[in-house]
C-alpha positions as CSV (number, residue, x, y, z in Angstrom):
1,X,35.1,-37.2,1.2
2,X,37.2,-34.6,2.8
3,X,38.8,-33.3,-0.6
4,X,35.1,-33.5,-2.1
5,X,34.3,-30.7,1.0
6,X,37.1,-29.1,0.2
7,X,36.2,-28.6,-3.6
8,X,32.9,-27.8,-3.0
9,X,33.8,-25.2,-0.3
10,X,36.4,-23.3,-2.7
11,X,33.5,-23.3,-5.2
12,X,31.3,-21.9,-3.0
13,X,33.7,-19.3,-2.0
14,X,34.8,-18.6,-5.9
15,X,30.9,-17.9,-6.5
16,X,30.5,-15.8,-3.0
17,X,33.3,-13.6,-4.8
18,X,31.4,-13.5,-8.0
19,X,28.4,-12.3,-6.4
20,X,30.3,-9.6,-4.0
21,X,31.5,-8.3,-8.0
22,X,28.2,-7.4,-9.2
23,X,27.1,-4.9,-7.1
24,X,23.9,-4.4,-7.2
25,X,22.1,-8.2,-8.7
26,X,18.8,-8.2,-9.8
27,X,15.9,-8.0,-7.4
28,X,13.9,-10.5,-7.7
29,X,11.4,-9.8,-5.0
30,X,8.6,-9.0,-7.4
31,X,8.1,-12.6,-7.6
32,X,7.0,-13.0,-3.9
33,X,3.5,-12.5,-4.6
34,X,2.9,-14.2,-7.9
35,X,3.6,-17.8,-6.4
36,X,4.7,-19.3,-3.5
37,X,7.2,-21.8,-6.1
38,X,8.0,-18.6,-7.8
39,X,10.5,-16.8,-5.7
40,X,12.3,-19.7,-4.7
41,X,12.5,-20.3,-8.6
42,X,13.5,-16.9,-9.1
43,X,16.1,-17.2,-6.4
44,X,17.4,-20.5,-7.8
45,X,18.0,-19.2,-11.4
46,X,20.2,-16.4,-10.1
47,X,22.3,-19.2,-8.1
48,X,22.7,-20.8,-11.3
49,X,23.6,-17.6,-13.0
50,X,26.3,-16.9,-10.6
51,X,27.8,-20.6,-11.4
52,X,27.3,-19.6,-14.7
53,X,29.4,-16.7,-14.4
54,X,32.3,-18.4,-11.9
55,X,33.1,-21.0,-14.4
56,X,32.9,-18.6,-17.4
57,X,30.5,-20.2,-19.6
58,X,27.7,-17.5,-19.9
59,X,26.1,-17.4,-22.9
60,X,26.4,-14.0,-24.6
61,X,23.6,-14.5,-27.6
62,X,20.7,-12.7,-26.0
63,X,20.5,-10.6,-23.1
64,X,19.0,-11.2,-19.4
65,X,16.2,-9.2,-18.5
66,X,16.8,-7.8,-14.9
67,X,14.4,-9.2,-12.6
68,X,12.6,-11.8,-15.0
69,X,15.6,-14.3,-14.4
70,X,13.9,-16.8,-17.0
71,X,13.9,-14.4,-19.9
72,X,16.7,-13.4,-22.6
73,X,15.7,-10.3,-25.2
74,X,17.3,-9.8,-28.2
75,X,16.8,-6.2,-30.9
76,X,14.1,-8.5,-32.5
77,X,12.0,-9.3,-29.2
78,X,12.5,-5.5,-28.7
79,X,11.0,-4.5,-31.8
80,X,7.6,-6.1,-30.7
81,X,7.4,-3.8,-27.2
82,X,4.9,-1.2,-27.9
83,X,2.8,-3.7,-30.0
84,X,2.8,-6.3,-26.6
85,X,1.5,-3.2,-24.6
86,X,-1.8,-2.8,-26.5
87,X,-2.5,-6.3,-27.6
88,X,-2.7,-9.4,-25.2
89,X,-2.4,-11.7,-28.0
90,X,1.2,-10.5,-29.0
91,X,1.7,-10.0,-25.2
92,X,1.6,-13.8,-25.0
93,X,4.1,-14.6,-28.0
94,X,6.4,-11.9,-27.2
95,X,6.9,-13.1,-23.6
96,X,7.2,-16.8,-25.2
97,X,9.8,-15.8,-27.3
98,X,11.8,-14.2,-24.6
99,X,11.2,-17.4,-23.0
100,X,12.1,-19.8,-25.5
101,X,15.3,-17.0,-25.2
102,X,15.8,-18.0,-22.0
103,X,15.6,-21.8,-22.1
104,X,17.8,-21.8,-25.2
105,X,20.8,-19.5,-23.5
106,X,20.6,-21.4,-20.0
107,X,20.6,-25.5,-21.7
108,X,23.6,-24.2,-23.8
109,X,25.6,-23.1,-20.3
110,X,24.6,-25.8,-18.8
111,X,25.9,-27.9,-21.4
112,X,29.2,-25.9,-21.1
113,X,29.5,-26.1,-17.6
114,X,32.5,-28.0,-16.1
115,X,31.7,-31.0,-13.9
116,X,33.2,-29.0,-10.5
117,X,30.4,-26.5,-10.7
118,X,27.6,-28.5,-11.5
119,X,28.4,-30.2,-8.0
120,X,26.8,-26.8,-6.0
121,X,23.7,-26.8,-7.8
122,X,23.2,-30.2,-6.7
123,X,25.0,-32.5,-4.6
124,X,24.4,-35.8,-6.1
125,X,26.4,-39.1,-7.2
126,X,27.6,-38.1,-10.3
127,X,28.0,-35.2,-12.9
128,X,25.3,-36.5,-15.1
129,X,22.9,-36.6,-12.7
130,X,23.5,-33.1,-11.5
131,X,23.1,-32.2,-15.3
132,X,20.0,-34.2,-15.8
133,X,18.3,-32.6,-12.4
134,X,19.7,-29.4,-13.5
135,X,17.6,-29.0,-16.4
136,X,14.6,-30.6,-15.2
137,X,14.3,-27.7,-12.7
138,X,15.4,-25.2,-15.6
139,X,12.5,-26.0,-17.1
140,X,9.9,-26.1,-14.5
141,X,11.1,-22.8,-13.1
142,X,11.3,-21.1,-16.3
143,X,8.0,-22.3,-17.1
144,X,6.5,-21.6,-13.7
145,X,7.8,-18.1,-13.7
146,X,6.6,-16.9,-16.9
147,X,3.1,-18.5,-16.7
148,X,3.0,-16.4,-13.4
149,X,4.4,-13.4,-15.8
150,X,1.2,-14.2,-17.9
151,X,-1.2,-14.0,-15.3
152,X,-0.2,-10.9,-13.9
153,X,-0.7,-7.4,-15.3
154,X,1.7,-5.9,-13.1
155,X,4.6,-8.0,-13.9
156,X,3.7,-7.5,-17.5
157,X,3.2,-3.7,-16.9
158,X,7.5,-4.0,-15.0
159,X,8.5,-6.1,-18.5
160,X,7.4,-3.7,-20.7
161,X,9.3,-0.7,-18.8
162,X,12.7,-2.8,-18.5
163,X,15.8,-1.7,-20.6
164,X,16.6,-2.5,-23.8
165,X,19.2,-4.1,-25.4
166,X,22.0,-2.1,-25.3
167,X,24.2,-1.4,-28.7
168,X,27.2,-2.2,-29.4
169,X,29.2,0.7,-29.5
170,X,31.1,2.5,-26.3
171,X,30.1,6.0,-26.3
172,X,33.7,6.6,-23.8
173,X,35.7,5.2,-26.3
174,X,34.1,7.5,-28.5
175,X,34.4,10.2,-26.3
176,X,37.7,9.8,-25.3
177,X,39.0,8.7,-29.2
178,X,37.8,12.4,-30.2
179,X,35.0,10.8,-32.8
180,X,33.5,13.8,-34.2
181,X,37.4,14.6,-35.2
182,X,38.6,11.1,-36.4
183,X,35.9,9.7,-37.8
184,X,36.7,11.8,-40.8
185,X,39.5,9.9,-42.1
186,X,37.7,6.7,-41.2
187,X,34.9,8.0,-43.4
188,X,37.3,8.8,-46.5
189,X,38.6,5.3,-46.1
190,X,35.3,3.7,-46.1
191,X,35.0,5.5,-49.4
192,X,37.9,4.5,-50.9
193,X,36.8,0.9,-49.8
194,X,33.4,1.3,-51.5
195,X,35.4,2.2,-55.1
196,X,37.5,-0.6,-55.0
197,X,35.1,-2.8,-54.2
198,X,32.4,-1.7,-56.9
199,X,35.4,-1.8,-59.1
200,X,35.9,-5.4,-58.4
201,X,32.0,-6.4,-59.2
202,X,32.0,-4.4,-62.4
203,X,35.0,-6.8,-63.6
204,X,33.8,-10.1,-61.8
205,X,30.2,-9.9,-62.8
206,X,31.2,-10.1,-66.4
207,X,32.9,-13.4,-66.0
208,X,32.8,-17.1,-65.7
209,X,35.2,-18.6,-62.9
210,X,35.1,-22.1,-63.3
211,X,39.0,-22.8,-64.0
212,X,41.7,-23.4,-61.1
213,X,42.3,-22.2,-59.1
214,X,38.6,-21.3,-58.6
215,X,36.8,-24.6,-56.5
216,X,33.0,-25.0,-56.3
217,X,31.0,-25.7,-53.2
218,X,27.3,-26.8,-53.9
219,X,24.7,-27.6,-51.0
220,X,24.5,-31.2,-50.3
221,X,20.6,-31.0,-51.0
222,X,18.5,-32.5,-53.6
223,X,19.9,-31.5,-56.8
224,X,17.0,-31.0,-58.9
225,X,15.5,-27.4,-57.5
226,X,11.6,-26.9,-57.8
227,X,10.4,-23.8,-59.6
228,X,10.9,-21.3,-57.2
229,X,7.5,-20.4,-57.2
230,X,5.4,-23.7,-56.5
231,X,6.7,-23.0,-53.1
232,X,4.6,-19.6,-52.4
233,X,1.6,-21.1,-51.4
234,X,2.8,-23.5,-48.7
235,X,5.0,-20.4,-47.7
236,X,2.0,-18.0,-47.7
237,X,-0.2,-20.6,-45.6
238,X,2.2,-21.2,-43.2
239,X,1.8,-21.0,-39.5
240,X,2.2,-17.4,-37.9
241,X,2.2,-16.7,-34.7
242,X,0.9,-13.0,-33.1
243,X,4.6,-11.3,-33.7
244,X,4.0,-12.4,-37.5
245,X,6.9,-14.9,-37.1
246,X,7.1,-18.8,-38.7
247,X,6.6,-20.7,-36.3
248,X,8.2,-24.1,-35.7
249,X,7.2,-25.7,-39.2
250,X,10.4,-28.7,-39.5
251,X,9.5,-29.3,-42.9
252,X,8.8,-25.9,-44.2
253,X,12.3,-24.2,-42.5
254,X,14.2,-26.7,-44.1
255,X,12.8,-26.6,-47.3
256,X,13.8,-22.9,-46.9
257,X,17.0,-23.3,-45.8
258,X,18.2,-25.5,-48.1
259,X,16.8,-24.0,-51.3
260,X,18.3,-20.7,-51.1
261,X,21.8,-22.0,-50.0
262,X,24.2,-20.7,-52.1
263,X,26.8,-21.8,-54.3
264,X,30.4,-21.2,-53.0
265,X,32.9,-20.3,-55.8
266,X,36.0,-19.6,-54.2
267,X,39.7,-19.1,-55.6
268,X,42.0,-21.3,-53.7
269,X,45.5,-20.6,-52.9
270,X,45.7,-22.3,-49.9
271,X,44.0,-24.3,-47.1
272,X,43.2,-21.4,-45.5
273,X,40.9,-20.9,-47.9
274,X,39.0,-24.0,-48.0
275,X,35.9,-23.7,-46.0
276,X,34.9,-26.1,-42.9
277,X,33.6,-27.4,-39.6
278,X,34.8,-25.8,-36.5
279,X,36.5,-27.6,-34.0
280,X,38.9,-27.5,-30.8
281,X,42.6,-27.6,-31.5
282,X,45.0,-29.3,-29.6
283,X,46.3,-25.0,-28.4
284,X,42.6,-24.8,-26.7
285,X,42.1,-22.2,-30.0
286,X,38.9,-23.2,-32.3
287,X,40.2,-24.4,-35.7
288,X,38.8,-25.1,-39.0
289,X,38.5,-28.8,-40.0
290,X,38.9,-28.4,-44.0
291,X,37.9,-32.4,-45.0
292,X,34.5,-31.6,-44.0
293,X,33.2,-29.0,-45.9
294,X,30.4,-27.3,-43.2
295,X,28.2,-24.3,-43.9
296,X,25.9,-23.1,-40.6
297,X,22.9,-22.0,-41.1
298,X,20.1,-20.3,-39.1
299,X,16.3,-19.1,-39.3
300,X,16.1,-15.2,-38.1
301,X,13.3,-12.7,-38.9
302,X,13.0,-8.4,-39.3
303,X,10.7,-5.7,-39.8
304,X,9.4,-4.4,-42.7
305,X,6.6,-2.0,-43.6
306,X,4.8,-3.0,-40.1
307,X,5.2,-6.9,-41.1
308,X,7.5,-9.6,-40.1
309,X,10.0,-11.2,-42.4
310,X,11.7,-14.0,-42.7
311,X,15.2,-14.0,-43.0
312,X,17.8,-16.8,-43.7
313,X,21.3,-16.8,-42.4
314,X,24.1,-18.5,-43.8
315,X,27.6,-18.8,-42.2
316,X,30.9,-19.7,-43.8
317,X,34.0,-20.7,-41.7
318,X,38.0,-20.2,-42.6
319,X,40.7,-21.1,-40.5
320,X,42.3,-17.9,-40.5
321,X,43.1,-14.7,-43.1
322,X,46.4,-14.9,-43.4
323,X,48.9,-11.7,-42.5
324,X,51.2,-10.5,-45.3
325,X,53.3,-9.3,-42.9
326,X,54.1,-7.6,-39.7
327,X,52.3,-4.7,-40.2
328,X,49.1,-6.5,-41.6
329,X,46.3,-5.4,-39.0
330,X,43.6,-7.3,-40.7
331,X,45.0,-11.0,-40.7
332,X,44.3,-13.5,-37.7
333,X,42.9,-16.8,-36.3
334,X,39.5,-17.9,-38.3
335,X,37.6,-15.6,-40.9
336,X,34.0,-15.8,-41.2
337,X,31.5,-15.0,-44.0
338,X,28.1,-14.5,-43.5
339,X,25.4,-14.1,-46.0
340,X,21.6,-13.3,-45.2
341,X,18.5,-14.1,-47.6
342,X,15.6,-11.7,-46.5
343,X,11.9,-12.7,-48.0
344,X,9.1,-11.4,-49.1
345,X,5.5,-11.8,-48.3
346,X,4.9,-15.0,-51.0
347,X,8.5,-16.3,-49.8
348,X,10.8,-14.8,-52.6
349,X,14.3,-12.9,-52.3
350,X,13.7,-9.2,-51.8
351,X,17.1,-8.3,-50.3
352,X,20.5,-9.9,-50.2
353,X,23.0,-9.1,-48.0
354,X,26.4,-9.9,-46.6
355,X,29.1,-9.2,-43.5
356,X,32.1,-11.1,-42.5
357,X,32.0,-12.5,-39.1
358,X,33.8,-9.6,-36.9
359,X,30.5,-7.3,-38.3
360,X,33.0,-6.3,-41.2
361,X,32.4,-5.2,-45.0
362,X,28.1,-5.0,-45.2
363,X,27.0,-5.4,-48.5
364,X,23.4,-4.9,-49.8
365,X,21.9,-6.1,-52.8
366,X,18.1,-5.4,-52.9
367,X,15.8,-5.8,-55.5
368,X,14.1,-3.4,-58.0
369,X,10.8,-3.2,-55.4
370,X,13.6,-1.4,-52.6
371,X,14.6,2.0,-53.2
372,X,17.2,3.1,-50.7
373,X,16.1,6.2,-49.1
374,X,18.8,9.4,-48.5
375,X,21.0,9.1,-45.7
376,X,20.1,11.1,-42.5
377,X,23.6,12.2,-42.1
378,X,26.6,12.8,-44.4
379,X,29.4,11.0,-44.3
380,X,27.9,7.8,-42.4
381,X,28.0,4.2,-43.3
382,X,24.3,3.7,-44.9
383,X,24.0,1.5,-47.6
384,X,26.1,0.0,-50.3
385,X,25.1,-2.0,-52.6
386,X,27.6,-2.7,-55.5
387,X,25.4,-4.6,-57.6
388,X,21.7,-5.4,-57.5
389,X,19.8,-8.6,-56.6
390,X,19.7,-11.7,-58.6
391,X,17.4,-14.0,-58.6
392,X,17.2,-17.8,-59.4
393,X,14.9,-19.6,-61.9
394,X,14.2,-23.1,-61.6
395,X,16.8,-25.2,-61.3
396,X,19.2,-22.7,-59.9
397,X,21.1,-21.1,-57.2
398,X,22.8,-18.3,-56.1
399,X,26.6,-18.2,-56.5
400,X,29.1,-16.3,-53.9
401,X,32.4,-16.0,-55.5
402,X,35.0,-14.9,-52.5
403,X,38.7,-13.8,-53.0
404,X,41.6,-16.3,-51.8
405,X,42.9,-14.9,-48.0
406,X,40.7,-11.9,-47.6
407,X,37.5,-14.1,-48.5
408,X,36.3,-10.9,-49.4
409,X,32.7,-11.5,-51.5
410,X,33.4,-10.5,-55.4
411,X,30.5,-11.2,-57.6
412,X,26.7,-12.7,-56.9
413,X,25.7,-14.3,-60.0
414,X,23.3,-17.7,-60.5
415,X,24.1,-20.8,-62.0
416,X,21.9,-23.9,-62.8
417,X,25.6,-25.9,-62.5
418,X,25.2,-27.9,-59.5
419,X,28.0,-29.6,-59.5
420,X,31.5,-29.1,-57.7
421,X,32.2,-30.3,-54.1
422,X,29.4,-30.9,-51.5
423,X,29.0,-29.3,-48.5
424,X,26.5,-30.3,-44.9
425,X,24.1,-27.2,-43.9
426,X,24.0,-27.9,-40.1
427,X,22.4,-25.3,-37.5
428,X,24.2,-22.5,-36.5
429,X,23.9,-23.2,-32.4
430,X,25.9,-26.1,-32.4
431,X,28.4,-23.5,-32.6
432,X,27.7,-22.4,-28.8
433,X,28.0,-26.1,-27.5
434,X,31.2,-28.0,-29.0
435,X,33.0,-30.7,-27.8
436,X,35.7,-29.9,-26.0
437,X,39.1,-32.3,-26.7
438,X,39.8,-35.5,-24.8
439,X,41.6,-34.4,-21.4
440,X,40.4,-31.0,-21.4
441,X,39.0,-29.4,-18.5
442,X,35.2,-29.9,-19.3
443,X,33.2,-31.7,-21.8
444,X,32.1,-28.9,-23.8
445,X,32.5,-25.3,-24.7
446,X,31.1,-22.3,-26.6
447,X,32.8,-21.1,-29.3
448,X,32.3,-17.5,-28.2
449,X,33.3,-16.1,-24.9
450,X,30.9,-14.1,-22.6
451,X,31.7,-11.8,-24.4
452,X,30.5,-12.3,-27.7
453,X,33.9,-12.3,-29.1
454,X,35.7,-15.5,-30.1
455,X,39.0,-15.7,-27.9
456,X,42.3,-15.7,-30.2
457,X,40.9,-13.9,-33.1
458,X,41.6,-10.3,-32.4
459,X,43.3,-8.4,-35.3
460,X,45.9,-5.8,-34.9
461,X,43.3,-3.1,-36.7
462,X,42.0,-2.7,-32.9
463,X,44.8,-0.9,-32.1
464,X,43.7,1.7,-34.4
465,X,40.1,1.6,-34.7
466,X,38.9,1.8,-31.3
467,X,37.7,4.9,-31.2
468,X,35.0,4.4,-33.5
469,X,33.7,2.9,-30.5
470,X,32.9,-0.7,-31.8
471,X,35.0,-3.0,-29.6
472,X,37.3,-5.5,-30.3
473,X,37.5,-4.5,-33.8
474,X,37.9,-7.0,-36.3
475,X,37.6,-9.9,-33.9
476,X,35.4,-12.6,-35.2
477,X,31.8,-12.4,-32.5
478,X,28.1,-14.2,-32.1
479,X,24.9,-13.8,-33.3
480,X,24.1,-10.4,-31.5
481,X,27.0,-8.5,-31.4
482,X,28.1,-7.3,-34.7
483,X,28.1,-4.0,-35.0
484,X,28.1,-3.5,-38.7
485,X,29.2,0.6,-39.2
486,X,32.5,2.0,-38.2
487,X,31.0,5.8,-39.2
488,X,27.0,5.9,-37.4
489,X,25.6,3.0,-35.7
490,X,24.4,0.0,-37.6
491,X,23.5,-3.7,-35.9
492,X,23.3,-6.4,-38.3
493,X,20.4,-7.5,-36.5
494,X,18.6,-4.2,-36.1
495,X,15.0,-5.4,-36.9
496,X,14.7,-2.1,-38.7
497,X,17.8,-2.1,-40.9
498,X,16.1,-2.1,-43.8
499,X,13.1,-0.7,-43.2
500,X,15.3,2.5,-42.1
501,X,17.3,2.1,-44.9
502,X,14.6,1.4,-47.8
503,X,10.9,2.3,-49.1
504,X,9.1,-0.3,-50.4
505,X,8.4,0.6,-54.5
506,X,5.1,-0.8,-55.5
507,X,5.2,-0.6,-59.2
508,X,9.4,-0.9,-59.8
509,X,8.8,0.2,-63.4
């Protein structure tokens, strides 16, 4: 009993020091009035934020909104503000989505959060029962809290007015790296980047890579595709909510998700270039498990034209990109491939487009009805796009063919070849909740850090790059966080990127 009081007092005194370092919390005060559960809800989420933060498992996806402890915003929730101030009905869904935010950042630190800490939210006989109580109260609170937010203009009126999320770029490191000067040679490197890279699609494009050491990865979905159109009337009937988003529709999303998959044609040199499921190594470094091919996958939307679109998000692990040698500032633990299929009104592909994991190498590939539009400044990253869109008839799929080490994307083509090795779509936020190995120090544990950044995979390019502003460079990061432009700003989930970046054509001939 006495070493249980003594654990719990050091905890208690490790989270007094974490709130003495942020010096000036939220005030959550505004919640006095609304309820008389409310405050004490409102003060009890902030006690679990500062365990949160004392046993380092905050969850860095969306952002905490000061003063409205139960929501998280994102750039998309952001996109919908001046639309939630004149229109009660996306008031209401823009608030739930901030919610459902909320809920979905907090169950993931909970889940995270070592046994030890879980022992001052509440004092009970074991760890699960401290978990289990834990979340029942997440809940309630969350939901008491924002149906007060609901009810009251005024609190809405304080919501609308709160910051929002910040970018991703330091302006002091762009301040004190001299930007204006240096991001001149950064911008002829970009260049010469572009020209190699449109080089590489002009030669790919007109080929067929099926020999070794080329290896196939097809979708482990039903083989036999549907005409891609017999699915635009379930798409166009589907349920929308006020923001204009799909809501949860299990059948539809997945019939989605798995239908624009892509094919994975990749040259293999090594194992390092033989995609997988993430996991814990034995170092406490995440790892790639190569036996169990693993694509992740996620359901996202963006802006277009004053509509909302929906946007599918594929992610491709490696366990590293291999350095050629010392002064190799682009190699490192894991490398990361992301592709994005944005749709149209009826459901269809209207823009592809592509990053690595650290926010690296953004590709476009829009079809005929986008026109890019001219860049508001010379000498920024904008758009490139080396080749246009493709898209797949019945019966087939689009193919990705990446480069052995660098991964770097080569060609988009389509094929109605199915075959090759199968690979297991699974969601994308399992990724912020792994299990942690047998003997470790808790049960589970993000993949990213609270920072955004995934811990051991920094690249010696930061060294040089930082004063482009984006930070970390070239470390692999979370949903969020990847800042997509070395030269301008660019977010790769800015719900205006394309709009910014495109007019709509409505006769392409």
């Amino acid at each position: 009993m006495k070493v249980r009081v003594a654990v719990a007092t050091l905890v208690a005194g490790v989270l007094a020091l974490a709130g003495c370092a942020n010096l000036r919390a939220p005030d959550v005060s505004i919640w006095g009035g609304a309820d008389p559960e409310a405050l004490a809800c409102a003060q009890w989420l902030q006690a679990l934020d500062r365990a949160v933060d004392a046993a380092g498992v905050r969850d860095a996806q969306d952002t905490p909104v000061a003063a409205f402890p139960q929501l998280r915003a994102s750039r998309l929730s952001d996109a919908f503000r001046a639309e939630a101030a004149r229109d009660p009905a996306v008031m209401a869904d823009w608030v739930d989505l901030q919610h459902r935010q909320g809920l979905d950042g907090r169950r993931v630190e909970l889940a995270n959060m070592p046994d030890r800490a879980l022992s001052m939210l509440k004092d009970t006989a074991s760890p699960e029962q401290a978990r289990a109580q834990a979340a029942q109260r997440l809940h309630d609170c969350s939901t008491r809290l924002t149906t007060a937010l609901l009810a009251s203009r005024s609190l809405q009126l304080r919501l609308l007015a709160s910051d929002p999320v910040p970018d991703a770029y330091s302006r002091a490191a762009r301040w004190a790296g001299l930007y204006p000067l240096t991001r001149v040679p950064f911008s002829w490197g970009v260049q010469r980047w572009q020209d190699e890279t449109r080089a590489v699609f002009e030669r790919e494009s007109a080929q067929v890579r099926t020999e070794e050491p080329f290896r196939r990865y097809t979708p482990a979905a039903p083989a036999a595709l549907h005409d891609p159109t017999t699915g635009v009337q379930a798409f166009e009937h589907a349920r929308l909510d006020a923001l204009g988003m799909l809501r949860s529709d299990d059948a539809l999303v997945q019939t989605l998700l798995d239908r624009h998959a892509p094919v994975l044609e990749i040259r293999q040199l090594a194992d390092h270039d033989r995609p997988g499921r993430i996991v814990w190594g034995a170092d406490g470094l995440p790892t790639v498990r190569t036996d169990e091919p693993v694509v992740y996958r996620r359901l996202s939307h963006t802006r277009l034209g004053g509509e909302t679109r929906v946007q599918l998000v594929y992610l491709i692990w490696f366990s590293e990109r291999p350095r050629t040698g010392p002064l190799d500032l682009l190699g490192g633990r894991l490398d990361g491939v992301i592709w994005r299929v944005t749709l149209d009104a009826q459901g269809q592909p209207l823009l592809y487009d592509s990053i690595h994991a650290c926010g690296c190498y953004h590709l476009f590939f829009p079809n005929q009805r986008l026109r890019e539009r001219p860049s508001p400044q010379r000498g920024i990253e904008w758009v490139f796009s080396p080749a246009p869109l493709v898209r797949p008839g019945a019966g087939e799929r689009v193919v990705l063919r990446l480069e052995a080490a660098t991964h770097y994307l080569m060609a988009v083509g389509v094929s109605s070849d199915l075959g090759g090795t199968p690979y297991t779509l699974e969601d994308e936020d399992t990724l912020r909740s792994l299990p942690w190995p047998a003997g470790g120090p808790q049960a589970r544990r993000s993949l990213y850090g609270p920072d955004g950044l995934v811990a051991g995979t920094q690249r010696g390019e930061r060294w040089l790059f930082w004063p482009m502003g984006v930070r970390d460079p070239g470390a692999q990061r979370q949903w969020g966080h990847h800042a997509t432009a070395f030269v301008g700003r660019r977010h790769f989930d800015d719900p205006d990127l394309i709009e910014r970046r495109f007019e709509q054509v409505t006769d392409p001939r």
